[in-house]
OpenMM code with the backbone's topology and positions (N, CA, C; nanometers):
from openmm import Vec3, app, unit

residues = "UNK UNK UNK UNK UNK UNK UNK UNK UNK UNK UNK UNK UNK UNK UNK UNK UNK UNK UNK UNK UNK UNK UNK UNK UNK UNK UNK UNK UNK UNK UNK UNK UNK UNK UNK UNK UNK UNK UNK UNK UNK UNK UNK UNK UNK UNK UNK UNK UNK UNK UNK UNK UNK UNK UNK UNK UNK UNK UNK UNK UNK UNK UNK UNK UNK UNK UNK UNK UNK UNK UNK UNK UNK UNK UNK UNK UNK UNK UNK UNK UNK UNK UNK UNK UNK UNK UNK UNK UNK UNK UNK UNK UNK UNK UNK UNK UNK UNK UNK UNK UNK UNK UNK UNK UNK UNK UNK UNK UNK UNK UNK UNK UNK UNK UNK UNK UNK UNK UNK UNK UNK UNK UNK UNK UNK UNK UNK UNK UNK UNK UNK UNK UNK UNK UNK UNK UNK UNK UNK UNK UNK UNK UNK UNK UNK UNK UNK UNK UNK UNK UNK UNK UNK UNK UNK UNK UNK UNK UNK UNK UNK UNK UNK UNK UNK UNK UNK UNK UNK UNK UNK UNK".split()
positions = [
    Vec3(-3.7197, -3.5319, -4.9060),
    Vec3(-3.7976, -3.6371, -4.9671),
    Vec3(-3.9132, -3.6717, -4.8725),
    Vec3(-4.0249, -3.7040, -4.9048),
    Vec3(-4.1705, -3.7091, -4.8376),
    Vec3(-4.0994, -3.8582, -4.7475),
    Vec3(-4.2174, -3.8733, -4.7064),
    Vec3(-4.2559, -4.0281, -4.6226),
    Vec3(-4.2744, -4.1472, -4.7606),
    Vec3(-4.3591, -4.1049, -4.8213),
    Vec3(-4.4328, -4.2054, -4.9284),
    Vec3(-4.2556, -4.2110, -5.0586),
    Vec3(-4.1849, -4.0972, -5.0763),
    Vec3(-4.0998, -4.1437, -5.1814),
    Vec3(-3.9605, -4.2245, -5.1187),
    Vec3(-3.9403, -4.1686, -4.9622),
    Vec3(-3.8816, -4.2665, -4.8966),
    Vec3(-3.9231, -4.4202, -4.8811),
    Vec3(-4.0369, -4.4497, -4.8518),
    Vec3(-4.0780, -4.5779, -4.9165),
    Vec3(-4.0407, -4.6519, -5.0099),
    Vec3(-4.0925, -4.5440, -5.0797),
    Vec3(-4.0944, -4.6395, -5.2309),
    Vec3(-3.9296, -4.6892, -5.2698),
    Vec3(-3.8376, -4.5580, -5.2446),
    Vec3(-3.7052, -4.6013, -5.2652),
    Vec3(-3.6735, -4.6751, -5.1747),
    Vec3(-3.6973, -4.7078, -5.0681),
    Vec3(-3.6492, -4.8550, -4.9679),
    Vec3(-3.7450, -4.9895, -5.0262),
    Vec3(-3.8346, -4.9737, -5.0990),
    Vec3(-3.8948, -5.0825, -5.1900),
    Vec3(-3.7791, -5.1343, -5.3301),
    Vec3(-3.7599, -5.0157, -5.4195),
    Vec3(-3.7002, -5.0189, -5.4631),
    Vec3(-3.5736, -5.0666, -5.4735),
    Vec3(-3.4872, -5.0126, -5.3587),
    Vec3(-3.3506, -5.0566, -5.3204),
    Vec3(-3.4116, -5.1986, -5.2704),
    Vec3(-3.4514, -5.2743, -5.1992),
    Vec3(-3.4871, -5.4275, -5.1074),
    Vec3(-3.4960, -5.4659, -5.2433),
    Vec3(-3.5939, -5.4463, -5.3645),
    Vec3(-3.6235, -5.5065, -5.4804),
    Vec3(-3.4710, -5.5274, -5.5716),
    Vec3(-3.4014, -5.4307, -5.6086),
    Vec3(-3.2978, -5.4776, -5.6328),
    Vec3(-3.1909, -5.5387, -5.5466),
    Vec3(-3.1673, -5.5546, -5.4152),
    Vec3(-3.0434, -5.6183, -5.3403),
    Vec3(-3.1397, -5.7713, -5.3666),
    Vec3(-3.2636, -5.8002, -5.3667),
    Vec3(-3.3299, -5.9283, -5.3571),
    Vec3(-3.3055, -6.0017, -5.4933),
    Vec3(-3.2624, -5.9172, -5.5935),
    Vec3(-3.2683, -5.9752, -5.7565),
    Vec3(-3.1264, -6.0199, -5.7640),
    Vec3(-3.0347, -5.9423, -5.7454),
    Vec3(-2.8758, -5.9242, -5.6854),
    Vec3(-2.8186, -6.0202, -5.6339),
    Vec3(-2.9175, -6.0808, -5.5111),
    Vec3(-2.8749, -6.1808, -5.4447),
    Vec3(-2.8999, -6.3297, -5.5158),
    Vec3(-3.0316, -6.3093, -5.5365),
    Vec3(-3.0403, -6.3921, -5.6220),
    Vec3(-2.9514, -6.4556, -5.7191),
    Vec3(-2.8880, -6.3735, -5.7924),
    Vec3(-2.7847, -6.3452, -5.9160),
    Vec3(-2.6907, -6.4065, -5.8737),
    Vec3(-2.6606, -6.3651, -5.7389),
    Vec3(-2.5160, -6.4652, -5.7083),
    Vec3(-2.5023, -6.5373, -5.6738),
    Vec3(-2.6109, -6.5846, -5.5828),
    Vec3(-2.6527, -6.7059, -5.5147),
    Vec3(-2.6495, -6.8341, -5.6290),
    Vec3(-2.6733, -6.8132, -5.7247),
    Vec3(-2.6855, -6.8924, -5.8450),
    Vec3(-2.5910, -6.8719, -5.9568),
    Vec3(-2.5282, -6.7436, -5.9424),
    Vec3(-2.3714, -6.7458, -6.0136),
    Vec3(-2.2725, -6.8618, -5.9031),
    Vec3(-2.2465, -6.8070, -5.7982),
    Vec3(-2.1649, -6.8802, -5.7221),
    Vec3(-2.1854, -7.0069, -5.7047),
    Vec3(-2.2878, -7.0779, -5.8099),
    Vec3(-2.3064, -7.2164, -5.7188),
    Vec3(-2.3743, -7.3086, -5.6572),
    Vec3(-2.4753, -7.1678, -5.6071),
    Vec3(-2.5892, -7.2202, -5.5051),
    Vec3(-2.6851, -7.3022, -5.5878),
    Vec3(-2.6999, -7.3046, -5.7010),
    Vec3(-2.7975, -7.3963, -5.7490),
    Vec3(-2.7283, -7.5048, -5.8661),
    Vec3(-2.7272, -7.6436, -5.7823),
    Vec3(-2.6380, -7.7618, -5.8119),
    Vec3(-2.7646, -7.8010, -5.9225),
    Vec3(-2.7164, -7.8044, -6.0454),
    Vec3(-2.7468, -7.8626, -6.1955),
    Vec3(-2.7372, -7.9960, -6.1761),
    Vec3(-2.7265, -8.0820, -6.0899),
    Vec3(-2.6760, -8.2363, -6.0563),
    Vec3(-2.8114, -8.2899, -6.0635),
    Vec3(-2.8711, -8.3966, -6.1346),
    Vec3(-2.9276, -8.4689, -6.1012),
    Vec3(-2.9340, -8.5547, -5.9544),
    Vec3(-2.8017, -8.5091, -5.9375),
    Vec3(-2.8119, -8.6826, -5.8129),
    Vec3(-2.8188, -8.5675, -5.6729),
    Vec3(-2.8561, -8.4084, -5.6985),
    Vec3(-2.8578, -8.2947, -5.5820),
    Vec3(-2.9676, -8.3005, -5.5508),
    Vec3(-3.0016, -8.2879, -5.4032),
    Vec3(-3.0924, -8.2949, -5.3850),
    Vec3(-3.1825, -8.1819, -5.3777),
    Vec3(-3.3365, -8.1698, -5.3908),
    Vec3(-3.4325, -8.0771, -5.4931),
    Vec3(-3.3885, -7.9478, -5.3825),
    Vec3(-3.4234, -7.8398, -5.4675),
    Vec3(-3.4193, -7.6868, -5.3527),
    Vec3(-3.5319, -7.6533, -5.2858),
    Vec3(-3.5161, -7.5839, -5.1531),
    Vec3(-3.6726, -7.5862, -5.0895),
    Vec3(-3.7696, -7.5083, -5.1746),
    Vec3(-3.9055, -7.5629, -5.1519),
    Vec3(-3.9755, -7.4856, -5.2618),
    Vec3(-4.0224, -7.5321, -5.3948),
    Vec3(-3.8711, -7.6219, -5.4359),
    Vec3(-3.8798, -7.7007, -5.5745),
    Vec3(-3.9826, -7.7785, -5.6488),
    Vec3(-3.9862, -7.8193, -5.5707),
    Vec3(-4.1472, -7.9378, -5.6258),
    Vec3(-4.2426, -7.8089, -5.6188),
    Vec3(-4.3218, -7.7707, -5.5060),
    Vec3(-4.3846, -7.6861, -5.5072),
    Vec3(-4.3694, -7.5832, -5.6352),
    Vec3(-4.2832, -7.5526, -5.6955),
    Vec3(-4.2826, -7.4241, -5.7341),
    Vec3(-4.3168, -7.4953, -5.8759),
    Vec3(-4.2648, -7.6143, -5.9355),
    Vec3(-4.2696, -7.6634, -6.0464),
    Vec3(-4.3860, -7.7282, -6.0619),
    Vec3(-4.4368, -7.7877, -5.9564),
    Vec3(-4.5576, -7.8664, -5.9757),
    Vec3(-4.7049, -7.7232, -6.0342),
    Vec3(-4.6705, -7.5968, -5.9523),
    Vec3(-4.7874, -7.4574, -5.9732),
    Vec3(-4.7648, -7.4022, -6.0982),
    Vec3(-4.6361, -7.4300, -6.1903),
    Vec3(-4.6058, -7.3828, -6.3215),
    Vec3(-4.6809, -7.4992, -6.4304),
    Vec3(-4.6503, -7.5850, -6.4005),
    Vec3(-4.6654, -7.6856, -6.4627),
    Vec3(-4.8653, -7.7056, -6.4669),
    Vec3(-4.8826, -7.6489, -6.3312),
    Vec3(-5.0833, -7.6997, -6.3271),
    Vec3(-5.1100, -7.5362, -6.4166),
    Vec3(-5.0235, -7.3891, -6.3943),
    Vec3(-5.0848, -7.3269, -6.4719),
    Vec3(-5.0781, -7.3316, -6.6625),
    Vec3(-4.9768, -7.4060, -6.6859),
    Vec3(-4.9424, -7.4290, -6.8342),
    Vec3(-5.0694, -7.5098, -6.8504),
    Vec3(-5.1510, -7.5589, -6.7854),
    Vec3(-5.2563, -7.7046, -6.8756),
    Vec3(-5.3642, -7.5918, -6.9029),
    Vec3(-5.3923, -7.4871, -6.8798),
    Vec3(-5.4993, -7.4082, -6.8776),
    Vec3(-5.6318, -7.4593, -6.8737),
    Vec3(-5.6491, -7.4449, -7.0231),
    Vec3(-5.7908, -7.5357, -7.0847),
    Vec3(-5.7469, -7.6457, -7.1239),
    Vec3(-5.6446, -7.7301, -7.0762),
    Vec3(-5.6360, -7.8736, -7.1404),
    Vec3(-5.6972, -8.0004, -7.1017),
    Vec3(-5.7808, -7.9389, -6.9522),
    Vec3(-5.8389, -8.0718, -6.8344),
    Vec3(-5.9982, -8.0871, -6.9250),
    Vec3(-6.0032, -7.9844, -7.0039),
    Vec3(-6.2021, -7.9967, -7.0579),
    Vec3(-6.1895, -8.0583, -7.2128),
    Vec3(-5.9873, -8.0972, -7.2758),
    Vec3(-6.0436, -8.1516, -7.3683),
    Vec3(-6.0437, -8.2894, -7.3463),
    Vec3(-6.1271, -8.3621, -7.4775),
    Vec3(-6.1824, -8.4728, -7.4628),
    Vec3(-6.0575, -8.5568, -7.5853),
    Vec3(-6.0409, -8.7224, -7.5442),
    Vec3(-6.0111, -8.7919, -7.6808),
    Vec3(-6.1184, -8.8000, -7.8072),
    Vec3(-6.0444, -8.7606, -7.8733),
    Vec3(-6.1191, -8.7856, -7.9891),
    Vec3(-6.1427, -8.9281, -8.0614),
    Vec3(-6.0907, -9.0434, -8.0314),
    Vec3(-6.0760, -9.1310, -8.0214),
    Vec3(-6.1534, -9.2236, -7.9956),
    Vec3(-6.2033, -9.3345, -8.0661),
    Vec3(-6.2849, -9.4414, -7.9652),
    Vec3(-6.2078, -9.5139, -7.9086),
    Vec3(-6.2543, -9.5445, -7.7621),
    Vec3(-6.1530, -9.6552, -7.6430),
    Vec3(-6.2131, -9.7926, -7.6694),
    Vec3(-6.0879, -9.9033, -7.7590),
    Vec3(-6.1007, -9.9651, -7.8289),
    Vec3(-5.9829, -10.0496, -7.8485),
    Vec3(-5.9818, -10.1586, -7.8071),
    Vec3(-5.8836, -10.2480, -7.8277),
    Vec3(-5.7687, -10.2152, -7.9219),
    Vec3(-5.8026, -10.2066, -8.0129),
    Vec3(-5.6898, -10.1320, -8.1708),
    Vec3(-5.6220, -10.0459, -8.0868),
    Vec3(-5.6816, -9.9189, -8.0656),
    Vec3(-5.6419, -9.8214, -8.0228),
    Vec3(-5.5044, -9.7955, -7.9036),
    Vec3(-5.6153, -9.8721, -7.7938),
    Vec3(-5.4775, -9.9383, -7.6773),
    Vec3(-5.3883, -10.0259, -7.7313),
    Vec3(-5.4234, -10.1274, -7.8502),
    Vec3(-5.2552, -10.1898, -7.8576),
    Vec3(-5.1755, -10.0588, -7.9468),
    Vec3(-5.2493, -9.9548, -7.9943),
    Vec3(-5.1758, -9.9152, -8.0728),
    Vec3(-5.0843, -9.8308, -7.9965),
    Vec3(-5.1751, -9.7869, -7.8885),
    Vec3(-5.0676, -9.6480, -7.7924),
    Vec3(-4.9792, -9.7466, -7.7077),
    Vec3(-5.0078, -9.9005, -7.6931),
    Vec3(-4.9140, -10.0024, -7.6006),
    Vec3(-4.7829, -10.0160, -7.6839),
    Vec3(-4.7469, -10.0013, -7.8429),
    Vec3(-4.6522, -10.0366, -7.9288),
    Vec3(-4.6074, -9.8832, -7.8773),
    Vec3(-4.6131, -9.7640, -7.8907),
    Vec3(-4.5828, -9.6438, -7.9195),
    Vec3(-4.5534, -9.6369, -7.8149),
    Vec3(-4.5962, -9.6623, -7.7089),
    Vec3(-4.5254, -9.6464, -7.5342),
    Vec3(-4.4189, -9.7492, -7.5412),
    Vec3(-4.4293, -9.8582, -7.5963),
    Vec3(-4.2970, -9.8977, -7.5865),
    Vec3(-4.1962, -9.8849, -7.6526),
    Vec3(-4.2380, -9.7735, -7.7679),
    Vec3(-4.0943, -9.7474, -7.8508),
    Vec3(-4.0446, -9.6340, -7.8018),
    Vec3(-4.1522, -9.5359, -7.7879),
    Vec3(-4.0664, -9.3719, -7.7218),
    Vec3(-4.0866, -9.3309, -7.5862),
    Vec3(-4.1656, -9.4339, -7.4965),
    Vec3(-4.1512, -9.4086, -7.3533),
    Vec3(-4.1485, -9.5001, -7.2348),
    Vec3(-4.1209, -9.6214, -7.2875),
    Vec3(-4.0930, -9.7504, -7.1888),
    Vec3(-3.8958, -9.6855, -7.1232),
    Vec3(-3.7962, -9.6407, -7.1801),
    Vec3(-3.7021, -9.6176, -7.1606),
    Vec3(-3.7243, -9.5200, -7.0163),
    Vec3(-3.7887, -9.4415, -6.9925),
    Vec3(-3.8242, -9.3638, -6.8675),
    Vec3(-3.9282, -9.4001, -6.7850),
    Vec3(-4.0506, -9.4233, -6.8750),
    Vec3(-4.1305, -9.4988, -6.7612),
    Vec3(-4.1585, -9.6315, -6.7238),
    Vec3(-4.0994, -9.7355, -6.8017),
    Vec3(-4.0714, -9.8677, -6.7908),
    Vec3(-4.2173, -9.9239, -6.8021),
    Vec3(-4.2415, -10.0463, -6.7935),
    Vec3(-4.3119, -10.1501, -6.8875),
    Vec3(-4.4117, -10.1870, -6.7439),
    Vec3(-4.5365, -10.2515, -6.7819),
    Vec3(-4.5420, -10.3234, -6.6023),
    Vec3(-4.4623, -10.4235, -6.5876),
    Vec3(-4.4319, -10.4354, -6.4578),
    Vec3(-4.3366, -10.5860, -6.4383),
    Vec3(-4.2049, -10.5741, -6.4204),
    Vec3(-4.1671, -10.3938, -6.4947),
    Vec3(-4.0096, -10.4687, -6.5445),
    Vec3(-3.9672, -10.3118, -6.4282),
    Vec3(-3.8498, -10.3123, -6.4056),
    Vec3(-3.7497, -10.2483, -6.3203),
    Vec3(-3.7378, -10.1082, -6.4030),
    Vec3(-3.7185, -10.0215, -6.3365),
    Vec3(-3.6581, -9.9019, -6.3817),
    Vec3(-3.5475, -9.9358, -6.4814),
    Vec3(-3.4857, -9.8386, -6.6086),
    Vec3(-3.3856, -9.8701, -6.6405),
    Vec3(-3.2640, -9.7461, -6.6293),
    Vec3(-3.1728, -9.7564, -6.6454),
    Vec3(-3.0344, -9.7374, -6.6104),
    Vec3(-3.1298, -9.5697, -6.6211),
    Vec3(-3.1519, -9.5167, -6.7439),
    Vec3(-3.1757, -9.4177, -6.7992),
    Vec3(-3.2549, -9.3004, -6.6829),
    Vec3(-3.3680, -9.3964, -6.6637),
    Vec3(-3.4682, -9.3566, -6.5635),
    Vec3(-3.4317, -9.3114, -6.4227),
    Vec3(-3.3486, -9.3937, -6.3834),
    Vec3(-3.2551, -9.3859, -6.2310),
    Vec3(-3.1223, -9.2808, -6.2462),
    Vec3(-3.1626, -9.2251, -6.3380),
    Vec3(-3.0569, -9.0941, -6.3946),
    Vec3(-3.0647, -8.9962, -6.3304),
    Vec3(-3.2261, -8.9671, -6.4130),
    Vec3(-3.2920, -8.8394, -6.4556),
    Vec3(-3.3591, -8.7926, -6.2597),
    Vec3(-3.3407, -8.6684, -6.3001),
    Vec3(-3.4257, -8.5903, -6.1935),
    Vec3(-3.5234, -8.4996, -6.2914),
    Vec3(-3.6364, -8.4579, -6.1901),
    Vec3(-3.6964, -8.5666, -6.1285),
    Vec3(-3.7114, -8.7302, -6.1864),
    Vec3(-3.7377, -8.8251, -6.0961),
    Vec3(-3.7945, -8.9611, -6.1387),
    Vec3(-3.8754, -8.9902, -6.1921),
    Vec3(-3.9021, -9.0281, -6.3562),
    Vec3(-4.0109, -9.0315, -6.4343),
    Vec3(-4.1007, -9.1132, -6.3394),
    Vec3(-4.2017, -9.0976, -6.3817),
    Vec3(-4.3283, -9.1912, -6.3152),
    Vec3(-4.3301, -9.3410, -6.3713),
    Vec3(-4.3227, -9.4176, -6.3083),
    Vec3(-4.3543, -9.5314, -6.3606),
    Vec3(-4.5052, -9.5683, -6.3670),
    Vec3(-4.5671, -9.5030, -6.4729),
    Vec3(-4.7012, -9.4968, -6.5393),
    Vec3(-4.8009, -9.6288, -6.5030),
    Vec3(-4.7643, -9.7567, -6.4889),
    Vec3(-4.8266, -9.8437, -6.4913),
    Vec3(-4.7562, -9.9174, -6.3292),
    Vec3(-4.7409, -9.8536, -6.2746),
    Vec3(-4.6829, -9.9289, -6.1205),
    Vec3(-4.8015, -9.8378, -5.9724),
    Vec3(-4.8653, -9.8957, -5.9209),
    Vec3(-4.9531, -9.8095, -5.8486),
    Vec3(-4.8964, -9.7331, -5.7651),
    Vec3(-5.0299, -9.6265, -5.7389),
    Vec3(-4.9447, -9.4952, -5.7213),
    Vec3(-4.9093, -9.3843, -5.7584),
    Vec3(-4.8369, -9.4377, -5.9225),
    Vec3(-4.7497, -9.3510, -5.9509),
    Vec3(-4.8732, -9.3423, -6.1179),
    Vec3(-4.9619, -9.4283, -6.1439),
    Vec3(-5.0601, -9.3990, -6.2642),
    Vec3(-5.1229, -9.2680, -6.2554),
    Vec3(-5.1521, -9.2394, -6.3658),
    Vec3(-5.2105, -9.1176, -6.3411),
    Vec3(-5.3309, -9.1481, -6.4429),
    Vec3(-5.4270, -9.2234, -6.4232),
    Vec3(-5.5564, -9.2790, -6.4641),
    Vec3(-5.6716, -9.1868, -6.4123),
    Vec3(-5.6387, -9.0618, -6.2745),
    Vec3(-5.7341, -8.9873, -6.2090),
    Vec3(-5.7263, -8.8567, -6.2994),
    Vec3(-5.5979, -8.8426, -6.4207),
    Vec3(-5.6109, -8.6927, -6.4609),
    Vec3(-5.6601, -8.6729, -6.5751),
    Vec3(-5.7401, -8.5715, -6.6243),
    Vec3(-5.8022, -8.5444, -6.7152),
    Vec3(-5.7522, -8.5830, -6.8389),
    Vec3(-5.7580, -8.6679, -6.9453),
    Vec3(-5.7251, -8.7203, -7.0562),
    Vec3(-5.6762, -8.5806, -7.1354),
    Vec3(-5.6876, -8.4481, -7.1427),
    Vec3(-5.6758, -8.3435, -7.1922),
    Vec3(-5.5515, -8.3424, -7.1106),
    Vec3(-5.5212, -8.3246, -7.0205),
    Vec3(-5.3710, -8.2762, -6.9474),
    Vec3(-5.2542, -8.4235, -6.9774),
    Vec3(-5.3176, -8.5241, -6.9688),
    Vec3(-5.2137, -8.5983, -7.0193),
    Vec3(-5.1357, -8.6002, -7.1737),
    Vec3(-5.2696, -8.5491, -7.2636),
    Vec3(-5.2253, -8.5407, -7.3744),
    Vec3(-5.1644, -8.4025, -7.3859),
    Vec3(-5.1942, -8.3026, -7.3380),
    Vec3(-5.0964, -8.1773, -7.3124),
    Vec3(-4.9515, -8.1903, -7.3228),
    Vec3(-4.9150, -8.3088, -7.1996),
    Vec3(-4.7918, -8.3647, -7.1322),
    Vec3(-4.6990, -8.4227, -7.2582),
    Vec3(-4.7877, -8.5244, -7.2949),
    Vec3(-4.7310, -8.6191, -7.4371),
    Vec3(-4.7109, -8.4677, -7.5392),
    Vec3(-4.7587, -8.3882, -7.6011),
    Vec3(-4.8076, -8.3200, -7.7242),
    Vec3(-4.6632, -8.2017, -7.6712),
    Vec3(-4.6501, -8.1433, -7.5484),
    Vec3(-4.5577, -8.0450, -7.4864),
    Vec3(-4.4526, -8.0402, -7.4354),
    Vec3(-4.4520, -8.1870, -7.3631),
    Vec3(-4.2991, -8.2572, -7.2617),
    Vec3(-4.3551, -8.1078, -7.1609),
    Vec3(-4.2470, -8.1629, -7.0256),
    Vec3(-4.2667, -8.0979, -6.9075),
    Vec3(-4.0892, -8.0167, -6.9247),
    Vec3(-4.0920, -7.8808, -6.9536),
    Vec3(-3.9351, -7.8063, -6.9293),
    Vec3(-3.8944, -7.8785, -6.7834),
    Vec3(-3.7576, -7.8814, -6.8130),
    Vec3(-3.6437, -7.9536, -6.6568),
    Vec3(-3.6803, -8.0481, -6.6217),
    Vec3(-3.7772, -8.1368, -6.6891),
    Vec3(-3.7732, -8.3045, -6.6818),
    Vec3(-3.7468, -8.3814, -6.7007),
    Vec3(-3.6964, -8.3501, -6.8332),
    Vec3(-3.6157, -8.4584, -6.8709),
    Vec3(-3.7517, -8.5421, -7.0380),
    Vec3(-3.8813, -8.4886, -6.9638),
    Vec3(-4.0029, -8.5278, -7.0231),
    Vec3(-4.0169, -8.4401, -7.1807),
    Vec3(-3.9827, -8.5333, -7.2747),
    Vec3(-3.9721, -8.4504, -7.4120),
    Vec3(-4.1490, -8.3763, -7.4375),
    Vec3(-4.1415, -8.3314, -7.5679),
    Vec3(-4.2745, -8.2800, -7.6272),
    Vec3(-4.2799, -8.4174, -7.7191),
    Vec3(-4.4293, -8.4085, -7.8257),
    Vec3(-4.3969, -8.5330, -7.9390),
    Vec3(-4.5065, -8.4403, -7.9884),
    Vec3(-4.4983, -8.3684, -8.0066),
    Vec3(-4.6020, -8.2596, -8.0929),
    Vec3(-4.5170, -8.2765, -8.2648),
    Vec3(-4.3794, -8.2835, -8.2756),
    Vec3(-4.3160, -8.2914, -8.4108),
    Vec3(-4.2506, -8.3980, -8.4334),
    Vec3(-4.2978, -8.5297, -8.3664),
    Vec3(-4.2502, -8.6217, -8.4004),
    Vec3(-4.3498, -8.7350, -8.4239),
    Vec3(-4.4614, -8.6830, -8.3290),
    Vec3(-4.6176, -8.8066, -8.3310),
    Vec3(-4.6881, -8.7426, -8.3984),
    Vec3(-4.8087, -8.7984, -8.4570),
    Vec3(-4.9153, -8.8054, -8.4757),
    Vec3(-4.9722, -8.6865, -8.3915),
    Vec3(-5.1246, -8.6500, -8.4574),
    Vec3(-5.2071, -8.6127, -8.2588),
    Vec3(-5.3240, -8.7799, -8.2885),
    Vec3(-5.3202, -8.8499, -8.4151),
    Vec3(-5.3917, -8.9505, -8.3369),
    Vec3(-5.3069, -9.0605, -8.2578),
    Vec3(-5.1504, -9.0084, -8.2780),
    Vec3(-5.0424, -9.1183, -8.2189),
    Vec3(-5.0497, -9.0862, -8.0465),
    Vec3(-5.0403, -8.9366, -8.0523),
    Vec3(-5.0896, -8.8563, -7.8801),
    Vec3(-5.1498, -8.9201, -7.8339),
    Vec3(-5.2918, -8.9081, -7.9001),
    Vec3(-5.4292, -8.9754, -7.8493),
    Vec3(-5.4285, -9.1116, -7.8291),
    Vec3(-5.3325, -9.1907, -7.8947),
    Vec3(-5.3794, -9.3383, -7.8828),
    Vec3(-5.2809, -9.3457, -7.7291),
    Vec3(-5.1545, -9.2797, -7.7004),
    Vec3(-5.0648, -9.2971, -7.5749),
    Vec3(-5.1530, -9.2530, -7.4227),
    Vec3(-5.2259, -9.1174, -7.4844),
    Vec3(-5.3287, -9.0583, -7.3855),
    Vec3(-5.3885, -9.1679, -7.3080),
    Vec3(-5.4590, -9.2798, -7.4310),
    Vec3(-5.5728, -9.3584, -7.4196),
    Vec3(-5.4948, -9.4414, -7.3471),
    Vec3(-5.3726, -9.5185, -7.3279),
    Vec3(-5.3267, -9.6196, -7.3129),
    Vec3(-5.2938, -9.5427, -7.1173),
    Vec3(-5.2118, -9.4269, -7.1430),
    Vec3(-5.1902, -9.4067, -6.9790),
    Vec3(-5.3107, -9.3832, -6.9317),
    Vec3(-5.4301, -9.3587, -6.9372),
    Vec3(-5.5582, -9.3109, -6.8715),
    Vec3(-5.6081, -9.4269, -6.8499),
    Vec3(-5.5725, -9.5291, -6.9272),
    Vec3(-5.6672, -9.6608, -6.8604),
    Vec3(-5.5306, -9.7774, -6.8109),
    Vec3(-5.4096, -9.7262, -6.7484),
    Vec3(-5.3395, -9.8079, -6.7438),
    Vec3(-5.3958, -9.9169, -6.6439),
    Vec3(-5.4536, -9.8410, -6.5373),
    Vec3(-5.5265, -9.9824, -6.4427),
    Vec3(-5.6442, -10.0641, -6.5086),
    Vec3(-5.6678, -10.0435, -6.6122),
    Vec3(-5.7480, -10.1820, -6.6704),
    Vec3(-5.7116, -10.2341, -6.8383),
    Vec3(-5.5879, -10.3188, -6.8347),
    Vec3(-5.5689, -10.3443, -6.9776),
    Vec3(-5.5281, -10.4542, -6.9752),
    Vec3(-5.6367, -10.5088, -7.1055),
    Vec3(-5.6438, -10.6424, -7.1507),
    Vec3(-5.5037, -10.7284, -7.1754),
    Vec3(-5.5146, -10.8726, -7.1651),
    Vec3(-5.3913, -10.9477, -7.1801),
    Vec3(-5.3546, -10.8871, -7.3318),
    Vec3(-5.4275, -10.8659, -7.4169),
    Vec3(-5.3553, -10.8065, -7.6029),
    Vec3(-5.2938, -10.6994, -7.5471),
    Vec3(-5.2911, -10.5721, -7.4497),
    Vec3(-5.2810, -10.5251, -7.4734),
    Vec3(-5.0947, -10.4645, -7.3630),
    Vec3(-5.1411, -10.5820, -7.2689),
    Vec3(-4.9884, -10.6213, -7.1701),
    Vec3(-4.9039, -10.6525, -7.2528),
    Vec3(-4.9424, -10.7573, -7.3804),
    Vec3(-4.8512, -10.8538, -7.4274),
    Vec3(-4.7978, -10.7511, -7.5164),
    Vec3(-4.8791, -10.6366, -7.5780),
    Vec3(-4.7919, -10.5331, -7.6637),
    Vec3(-4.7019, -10.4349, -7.5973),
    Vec3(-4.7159, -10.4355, -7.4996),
    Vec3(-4.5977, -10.3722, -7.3578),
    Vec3(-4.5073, -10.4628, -7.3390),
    Vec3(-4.5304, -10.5928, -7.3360),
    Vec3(-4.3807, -10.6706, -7.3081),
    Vec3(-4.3210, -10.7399, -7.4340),
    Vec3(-4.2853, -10.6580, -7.4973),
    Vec3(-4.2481, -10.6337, -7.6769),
    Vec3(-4.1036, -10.6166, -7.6607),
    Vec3(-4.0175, -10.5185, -7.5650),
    Vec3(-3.8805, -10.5051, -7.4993),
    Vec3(-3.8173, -10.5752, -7.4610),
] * unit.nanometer
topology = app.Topology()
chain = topology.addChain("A")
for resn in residues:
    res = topology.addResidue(resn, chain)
    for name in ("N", "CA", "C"):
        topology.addAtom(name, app.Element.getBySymbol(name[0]), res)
């Protein structure tokens, strides 16, 4: 056998004992399904680079929407019916649900943790898709896309909203 097909079969063989190991490493165990386990090295990292390549073209789209009082109380009622349970309300405490889940939903309206800096297109991605192993549903078959758009509108401007539009958040 040459130099170059000896290679390739010690590529080959490393490529399968590396898939192999893998296999058992995660048959046997090695990867704890526990919420309350703590993340694997790599983890965030690896999920956060899947997750930025899924938005593709979603950071250049725009709301279609006018940003408009109506609008924000309307995505403030709709955040508090299908996503105050994970990301909680301003003011109010995590709930039982939230302190579950791994990862830790964001508490959307607590600083910090807003995400008012990301492209209105990737948030509505988020709402329209849910995030796989988050716990973070899709609402592509259950909302609207002007129901999307009005939640979009409401997390993108969470650092500036009117008393109408707090008081439709503390509805719970």
């Amino acid at each position: 056998m040459s130099r170059i097909g000896s290679f390739l079969l010690g590529c080959f063989a490393t490529g399968v004992a590396i898939v192999i190991g893998a296999y058992l490493f995660v048959a046997l165990g090695g990867v704890s399904m526990k919420t309350t386990a703590a993340p694997l090295p790599f983890e965030k990292a690896l999920a956060k680079l899947a997750l930025h390549a899924s938005f593709a073209g979603a950071k250049d789209k725009q709301n279609p929407l006018p940003f408009n009082e109506d609008n924000m109380i309307a995505g403030a009622r709709l955040f508090d019916q299908h996503c105050a349970i994970c990301h909680s309300t301003p003011g109010q405490p995590r709930s039982a649900i939230s302190k579950g889940e791994f990862p830790k939903p964001p508490r959307l309206f607590a600083p910090g943790q807003m995400v008012t800096d990301d492209p209105e297109g990737v948030t509505h991605w988020k709402v329209t898709h849910g995030i796989r192993l988050s716990g973070m549903p899709g609402f592509r078959d259950t909302l609207s896309a002007t129901e999307r758009w009005q939640l979009t509108m409401l997390v993108a401007h969470a650092d500036k909203l009117s008393p109408a539009v707090l008081a439709a958040l503390a509805t719970h």
